[in-house]
N, C-alpha and C positions, 0 to 999 in steps of 0.2 A: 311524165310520171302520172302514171293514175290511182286512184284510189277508189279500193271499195269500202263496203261495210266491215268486213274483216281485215282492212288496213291499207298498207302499199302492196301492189307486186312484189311477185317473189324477183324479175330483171330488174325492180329500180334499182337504184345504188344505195345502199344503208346510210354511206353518210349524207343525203339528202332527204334526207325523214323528218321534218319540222314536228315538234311535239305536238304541238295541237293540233296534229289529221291523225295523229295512233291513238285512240283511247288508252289512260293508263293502266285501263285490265289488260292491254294485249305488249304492253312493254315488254315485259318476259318470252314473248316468241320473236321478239327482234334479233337481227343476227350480231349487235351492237351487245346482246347483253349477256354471254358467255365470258368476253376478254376483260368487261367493262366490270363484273364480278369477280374473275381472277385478279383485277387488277386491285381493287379494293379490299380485295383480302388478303393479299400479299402485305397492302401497306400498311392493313389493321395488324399483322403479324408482325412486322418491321417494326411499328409502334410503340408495340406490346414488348416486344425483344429492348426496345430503348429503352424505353419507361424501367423495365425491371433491372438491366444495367445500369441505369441512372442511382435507382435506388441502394443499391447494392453498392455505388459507389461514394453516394451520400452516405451512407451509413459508416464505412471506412472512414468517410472525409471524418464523420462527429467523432468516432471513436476514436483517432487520432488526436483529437484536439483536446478532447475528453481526457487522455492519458494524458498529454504534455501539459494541461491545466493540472494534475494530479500533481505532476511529479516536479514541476514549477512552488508549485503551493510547498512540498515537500522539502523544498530548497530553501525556500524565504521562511516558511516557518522555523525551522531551524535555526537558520542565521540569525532572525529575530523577533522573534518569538510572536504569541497570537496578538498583541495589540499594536506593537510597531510596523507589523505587515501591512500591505494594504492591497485589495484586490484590481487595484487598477496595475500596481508592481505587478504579481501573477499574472496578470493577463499578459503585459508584457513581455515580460520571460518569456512564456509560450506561445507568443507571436500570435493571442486572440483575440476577438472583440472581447471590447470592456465589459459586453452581456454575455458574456460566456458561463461565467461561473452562476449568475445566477438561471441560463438554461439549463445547464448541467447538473447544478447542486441544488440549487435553492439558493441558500446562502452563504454566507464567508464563514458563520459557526458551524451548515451542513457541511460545507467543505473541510472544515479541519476533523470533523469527525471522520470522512472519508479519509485522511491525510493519517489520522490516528492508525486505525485499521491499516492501511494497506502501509505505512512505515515499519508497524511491527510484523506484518507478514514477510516481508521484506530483512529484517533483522533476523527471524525466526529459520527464514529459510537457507539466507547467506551463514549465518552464524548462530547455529541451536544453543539454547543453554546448557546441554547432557555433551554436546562437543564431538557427538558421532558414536559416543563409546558404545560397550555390548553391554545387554544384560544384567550382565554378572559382575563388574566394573565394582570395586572397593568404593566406599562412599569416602574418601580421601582423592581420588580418583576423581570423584564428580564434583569433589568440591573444587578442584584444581579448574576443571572444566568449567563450569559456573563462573570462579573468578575471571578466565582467559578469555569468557565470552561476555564477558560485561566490559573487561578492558579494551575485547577490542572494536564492541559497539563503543565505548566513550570516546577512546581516541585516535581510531583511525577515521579517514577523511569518506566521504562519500556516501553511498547509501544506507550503508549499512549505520550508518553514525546516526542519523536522523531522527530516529525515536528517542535514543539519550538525549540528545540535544533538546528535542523540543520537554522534556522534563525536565531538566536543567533550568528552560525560558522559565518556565510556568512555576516550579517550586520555590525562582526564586524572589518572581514578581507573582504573589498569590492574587493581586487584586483584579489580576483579567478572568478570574474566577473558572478557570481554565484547569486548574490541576485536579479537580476532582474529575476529569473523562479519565484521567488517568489510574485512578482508580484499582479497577478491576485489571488493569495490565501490571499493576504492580504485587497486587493482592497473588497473579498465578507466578510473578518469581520467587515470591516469598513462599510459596506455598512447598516448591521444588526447592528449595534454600532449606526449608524448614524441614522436611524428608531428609535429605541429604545432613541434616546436623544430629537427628532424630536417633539417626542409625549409626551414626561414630557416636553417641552415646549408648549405644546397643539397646537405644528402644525403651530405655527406663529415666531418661529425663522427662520432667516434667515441662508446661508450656511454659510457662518465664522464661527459663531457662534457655529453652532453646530461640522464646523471641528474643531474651539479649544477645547472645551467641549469632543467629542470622542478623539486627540491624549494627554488630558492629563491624561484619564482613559487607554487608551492603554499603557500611561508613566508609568503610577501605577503599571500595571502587567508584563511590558517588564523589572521591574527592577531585576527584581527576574530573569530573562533569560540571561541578559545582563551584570549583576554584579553575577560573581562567585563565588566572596567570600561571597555575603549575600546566595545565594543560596545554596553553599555547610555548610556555618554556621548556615539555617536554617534545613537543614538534618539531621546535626549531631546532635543538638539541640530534634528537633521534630522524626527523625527518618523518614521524608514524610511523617508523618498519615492523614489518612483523616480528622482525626476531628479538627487537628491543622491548616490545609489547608482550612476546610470549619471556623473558625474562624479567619483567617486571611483574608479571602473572605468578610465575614462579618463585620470584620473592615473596611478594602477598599471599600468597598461600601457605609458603612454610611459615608467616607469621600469626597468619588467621588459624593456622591449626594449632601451634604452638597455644595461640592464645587459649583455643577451644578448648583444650586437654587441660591445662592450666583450672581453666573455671568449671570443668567438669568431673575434671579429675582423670586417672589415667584409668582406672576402672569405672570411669562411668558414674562416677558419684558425683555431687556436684559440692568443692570444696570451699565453705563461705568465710572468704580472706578475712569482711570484715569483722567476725571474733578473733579470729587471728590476730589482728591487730591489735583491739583493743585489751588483749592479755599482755 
């Protein structure tokens, strides 16, 4: 093999080129260094190609884990409520590390606000308060709907249940100081409750009036949530079916209407019993 100034021979054989007789200014005219750059840019491609499938598939992995921590948390709160849960339980359930919820959430009170939200999208979406009706729908009509969708978030089983239940926990042990997230979810039934009474009084009741009239229809459906024993002996009894639930609906509504008309009067006036009485 010889070597000049300008390198090896063009007859030596390439893989016989010991580094230190090629200057590395002349590296790039070696015939080693065409395949030996394809080759390394294949791999940086191949690399690159993993890394981004990796990520993509990490991000699934969290996102996955992410929801079953959701919808776990969902579950236990429910069953029992925000101060008897505990977040080693959730993790559990969803088969996560015990640092889960705090990667994910923050905390066991971020998480139940997340648990809050997405429970009642969750009820809002399986079972609206308005019931699916049109437009034009009689407000006797919506009020039927309103009751049948409050009966059947209280007493049917599963996701949709989840939000009354956790009101239920909370309203009746106040000291987890838990019921006031609840708040503004209850503030927008009453508001639709409070419309819909508004208008079977044809619009000339005044606000008492109509707040006695909605919290004693919200009394009718909150007993079923609030008392466990009627609740779980309407279970066992009926089994949750729907059609016991849409008849139970349909009781309480011709009672709550009954009652409406009674204290409003059948024109819309509102009739005050207690002079009535005391004559």
């Amino acid at each position: 093999m010889r070597v000049s100034r300008r390198g090896v021979d063009s007859d030596s054989p390439p893989f016989f080129i010991p580094h230190r007789v090629v200057p590395a200014r002349h590296h790039w005219r070696s015939p080693l260094f065409p395949p030996l750059f394809v080759c390394a840019f294949q791999m940086y491609i191949s690399n690159t190609r993993y890394s981004h499938s990796y990520v993509l598939a990490r991000s699934r992995i969290m996102g996955h884990t992410r929801q079953r921590l959701l919808e776990s948390a969902c579950e236990i709160f429910a069953e029992q409520g925000y101060q008897a849960a505990t977040v080693a339980e959730i993790c559990e359930r969803a088969e996560a590390n015990i640092a889960a919820v705090n990667y994910h959430f923050g905390s066991k009170e971020a998480l139940y606000d997340e648990v809050l939200a997405y429970s009642r999208r969750v009820a809002d979406t399986e079972v609206p308060l308005d019931g699916g009706l049109p437009a034009n729908a009689s407000s006797e009509q919506r009020l039927h709907a309103f009751i049948h969708a409050m009966l059947v978030r209280t007493l049917s089983e599963g996701r949709v249940a989840w939000f009354q239940r956790m009101v239920a926990h909370e309203r009746m042990k106040p000291e987890s100081g838990m019921a006031r997230k609840f708040r503004p979810y209850i503030q927008r039934n009453r508001a639709v409750l409070d419309a819909i009474i508004g208008e079977m009084g044809g619009g000339t009741l005044d606000e008492e009036i109509v707040h006695t009239c909605g919290s004693q229809v919200v009394a009718l459906c909150n007993y079923w949530g609030y008392n466990r024993y009627a609740r779980d002996r309407f279970t066992r009894k009926t089994s949750g079916a729907p059609d016991a639930i849409a008849k139970l609906a349909r009781d309480t509504t011709r009672f709550a209407r009954a009652g409406i008309r009674a204290l409003i009067g059948i024109d819309g006036t509102h009739v005050d019993n207690t002079r009535n009485n005391e004559k």
